[in-house]
C-alpha positions in Angstrom: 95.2 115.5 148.8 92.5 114.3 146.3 93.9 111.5 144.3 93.2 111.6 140.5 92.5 108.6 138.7 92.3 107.7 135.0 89.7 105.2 134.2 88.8 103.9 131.0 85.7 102.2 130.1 83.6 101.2 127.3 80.9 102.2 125.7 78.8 98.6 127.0 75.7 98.1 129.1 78.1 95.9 131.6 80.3 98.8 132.1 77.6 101.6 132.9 77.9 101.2 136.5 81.4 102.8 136.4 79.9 105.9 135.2 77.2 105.7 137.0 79.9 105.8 140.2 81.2 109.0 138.5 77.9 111.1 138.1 76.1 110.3 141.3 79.7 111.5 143.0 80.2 108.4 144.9 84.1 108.0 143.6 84.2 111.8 144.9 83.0 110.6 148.1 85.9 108.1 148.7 87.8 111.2 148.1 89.4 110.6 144.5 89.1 112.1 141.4 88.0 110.1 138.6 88.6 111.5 134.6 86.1 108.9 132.9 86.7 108.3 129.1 84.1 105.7 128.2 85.1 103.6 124.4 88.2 104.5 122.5 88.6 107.8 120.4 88.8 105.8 117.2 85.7 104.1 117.9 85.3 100.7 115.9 88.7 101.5 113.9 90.2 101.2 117.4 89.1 97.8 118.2 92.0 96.2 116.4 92.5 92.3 116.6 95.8 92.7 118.3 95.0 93.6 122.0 98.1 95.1 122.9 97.1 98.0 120.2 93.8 98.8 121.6 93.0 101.7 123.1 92.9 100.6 127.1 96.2 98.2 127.0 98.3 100.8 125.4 97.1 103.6 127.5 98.2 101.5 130.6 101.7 100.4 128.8 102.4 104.4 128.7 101.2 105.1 131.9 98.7 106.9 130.9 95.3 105.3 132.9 95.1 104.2 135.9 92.2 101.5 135.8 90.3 99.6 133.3 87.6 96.4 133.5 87.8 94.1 131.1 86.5 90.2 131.3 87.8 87.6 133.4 89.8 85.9 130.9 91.3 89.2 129.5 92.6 90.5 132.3 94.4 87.6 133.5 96.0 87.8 129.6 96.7 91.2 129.5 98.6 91.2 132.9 100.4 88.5 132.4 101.0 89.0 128.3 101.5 93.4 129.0 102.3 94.1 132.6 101.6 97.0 134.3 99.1 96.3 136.4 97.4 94.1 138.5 93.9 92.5 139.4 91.9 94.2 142.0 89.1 92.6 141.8 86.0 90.8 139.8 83.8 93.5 138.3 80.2 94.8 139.2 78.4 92.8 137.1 77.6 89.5 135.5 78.0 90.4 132.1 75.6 89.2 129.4 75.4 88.8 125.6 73.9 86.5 122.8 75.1 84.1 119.6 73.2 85.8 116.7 72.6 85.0 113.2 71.7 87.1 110.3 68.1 87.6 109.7 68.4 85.0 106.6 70.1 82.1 108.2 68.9 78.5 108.5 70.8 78.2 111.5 68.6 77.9 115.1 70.7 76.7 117.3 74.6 76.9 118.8 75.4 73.3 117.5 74.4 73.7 114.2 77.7 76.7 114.3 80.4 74.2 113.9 82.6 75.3 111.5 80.8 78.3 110.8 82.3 81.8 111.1 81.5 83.8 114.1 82.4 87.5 114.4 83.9 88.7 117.5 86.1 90.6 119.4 89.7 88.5 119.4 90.5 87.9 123.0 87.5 89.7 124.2 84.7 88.7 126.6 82.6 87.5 124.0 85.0 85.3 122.4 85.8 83.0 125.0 81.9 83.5 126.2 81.2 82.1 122.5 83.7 79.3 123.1 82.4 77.7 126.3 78.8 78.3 124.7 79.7 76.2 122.0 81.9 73.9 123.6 78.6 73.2 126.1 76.4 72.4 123.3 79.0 70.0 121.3 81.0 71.6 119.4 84.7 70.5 119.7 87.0 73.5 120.7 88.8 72.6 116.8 85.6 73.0 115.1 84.8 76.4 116.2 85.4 79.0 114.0 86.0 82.8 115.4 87.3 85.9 113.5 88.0 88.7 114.8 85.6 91.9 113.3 86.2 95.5 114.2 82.4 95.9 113.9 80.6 92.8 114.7 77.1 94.3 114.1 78.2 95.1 110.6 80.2 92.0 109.9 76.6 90.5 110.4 74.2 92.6 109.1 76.4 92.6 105.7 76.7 88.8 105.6 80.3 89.3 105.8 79.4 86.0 109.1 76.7 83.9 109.2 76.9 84.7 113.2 78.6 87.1 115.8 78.7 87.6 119.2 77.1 90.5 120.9 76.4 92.3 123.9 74.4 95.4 124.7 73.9 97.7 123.0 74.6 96.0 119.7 72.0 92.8 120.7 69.5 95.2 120.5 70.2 96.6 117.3 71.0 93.6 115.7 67.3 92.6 116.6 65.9 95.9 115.2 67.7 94.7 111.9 66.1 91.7 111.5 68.6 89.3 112.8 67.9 86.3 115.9 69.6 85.4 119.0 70.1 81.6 119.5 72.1 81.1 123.0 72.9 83.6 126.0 76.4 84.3 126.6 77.4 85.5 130.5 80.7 85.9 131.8 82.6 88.0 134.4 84.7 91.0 134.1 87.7 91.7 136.1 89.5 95.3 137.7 92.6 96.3 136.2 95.0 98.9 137.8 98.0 100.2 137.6 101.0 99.2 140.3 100.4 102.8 141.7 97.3 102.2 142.9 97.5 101.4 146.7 95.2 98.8 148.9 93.8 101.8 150.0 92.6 103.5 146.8 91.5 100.2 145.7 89.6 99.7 148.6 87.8 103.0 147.5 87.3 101.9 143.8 85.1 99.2 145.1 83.4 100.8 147.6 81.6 103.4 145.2 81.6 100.9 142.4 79.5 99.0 145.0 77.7 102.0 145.9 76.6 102.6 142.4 75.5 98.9 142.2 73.0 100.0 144.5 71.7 102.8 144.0 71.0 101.1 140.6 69.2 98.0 142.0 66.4 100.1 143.9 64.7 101.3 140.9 64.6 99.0 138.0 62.8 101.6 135.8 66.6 103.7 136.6 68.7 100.7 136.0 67.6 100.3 132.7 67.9 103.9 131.3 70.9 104.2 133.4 72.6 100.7 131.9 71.0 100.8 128.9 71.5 104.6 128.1 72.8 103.5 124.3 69.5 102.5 123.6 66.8 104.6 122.7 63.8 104.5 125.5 61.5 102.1 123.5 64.0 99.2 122.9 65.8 99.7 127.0 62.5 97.9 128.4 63.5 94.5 126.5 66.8 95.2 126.5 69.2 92.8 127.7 70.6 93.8 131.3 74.0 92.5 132.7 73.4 90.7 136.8 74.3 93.8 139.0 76.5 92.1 141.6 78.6 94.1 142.8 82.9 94.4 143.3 84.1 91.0 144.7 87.5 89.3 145.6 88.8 87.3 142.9 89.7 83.9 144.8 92.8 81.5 144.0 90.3 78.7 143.3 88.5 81.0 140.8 91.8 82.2 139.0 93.1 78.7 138.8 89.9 77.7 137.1 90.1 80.2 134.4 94.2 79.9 133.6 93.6 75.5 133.6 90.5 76.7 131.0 93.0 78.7 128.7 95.7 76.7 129.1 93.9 73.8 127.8 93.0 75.8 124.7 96.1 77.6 124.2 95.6 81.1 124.9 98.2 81.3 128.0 101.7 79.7 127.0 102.8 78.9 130.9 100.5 79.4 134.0 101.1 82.6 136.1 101.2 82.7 139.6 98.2 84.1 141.5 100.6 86.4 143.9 101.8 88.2 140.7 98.8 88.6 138.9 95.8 89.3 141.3 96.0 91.7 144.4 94.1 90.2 147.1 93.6 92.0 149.8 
């Protein structure tokens, strides 16, 4: 019997492959049934500060979805902070982004951001991307100054920030508008599913998620107006592409990195246990 499974994505350049995976029939392959919703039906309105309110967390609270990526950091959060699921895995890309200011800023580079509003996503990939960005190039972790924006682009094409913190397809745009990118951001996503998904079905996520990885990868022409879809065709061929990797293991050593990192800075009260927050096989 063909197992159905409810994935939510985003609508983001680093989670195209996921669709991808859908429309080329490689999840129908592995023998499961994948309903796609890509972004959440309220669109910006949705992307509320508290992360237990967005769209993907509550979804898999109510038992509603099955599976969701989200960045590294996130997904050990939300497990431990929500329940109801587990790691499966590190996500098919490398993600990328960029710190950006407003086309009338002064400001040219990361260190000159200290104490300067930056708009992001609370608790999202690019805010702790933006932290270790800024922590790299001097700025103490006290003196950097996030806040949390629905819509990011429009926090900074109104001024509302001097600077925000972008991925594709909103870098992009935001250069169409004038403004500049001053540092790359990268950082890795990470597999959520719900308890109810087996070893076995897992084992299937991965392979067509991996299957989509390359069938993206022979044709770079494809990859970009597959990834880049949001854009319109003149602005995909300098648009800025997330590193297609592929599905991999998320190792102890790796998770222990990232919960010593947040625990340093506050954002995990206690340290969870790898055995209840990853599944490793």
């Amino acid at each position: 019997m063909t197992r159905t499974i409810r994935l939510q994505s985003d609508s983001n350049a680093h989670d195209r492959p996921w669709r991808v995976a859908v429309e080329q029939g490689f999840f129908a392959a592995e023998g499961l049934d994948v309903e796609y919703f890509e972004d959440n039906p309220k669109g910006a309105a949705g992307r509320v500060q508290d992360f237990s309110q967005r769209w993907k967390e509550s979804q898999l609270q109510k038992g509603a979805l099955d599976v969701y990526p989200v960045c590294e950091w996130g997904a050990i959060e939300r497990v431990q902070t929500l329940g109801g699921g587990k790691i499966i895995g590190l996500d098919t890309t490398v993600r990328t982004g960029a710190l950006m200011v407003g086309k009338d800023s002064k400001i040219t580079a990361p260190a000159e951001l200290r104490n300067v509003p930056i708009a992001v996503t609370w608790h999202a990939g690019t805010f702790y991307a933006a932290i270790e960005v800024l922590e790299a190039a001097g700025v103490p972790f006290a003196e950097i100054k996030l806040v949390h924006a629905n819509d990011r682009l429009e926090a900074l094409r109104r001024g509302t920030t001097e600077a925000a913190a972008l991925m594709e397809p909103l870098v992009s745009r935001a250069l169409a508008a004038g403004a500049r990118a001053i540092a790359d951001l990268r950082w890795r996503g990470g597999i959520v599913a719900d308890n109810d998904i087996d070893d076995a079905t897992a084992e299937k996520l991965r392979r067509a998620l991996n299957r989509a990885i390359t069938w993206l990868s022979e044709n770079d022409e494809r990859s970009r107006d597959q990834v880049l879809r949001d854009l319109p065709p003149e602005q995909r061929k300098g648009g800025l592409m997330p590193e297609l990797v592929g599905v991999a293991s998320y190792r102890a050593a790796e998770f222990r990195e990232k919960v010593d990192w947040m625990l340093d800075r506050g954002f995990l009260t206690t340290a969870p246990a790898y055995e209840e927050v990853v599944r490793s096989k």
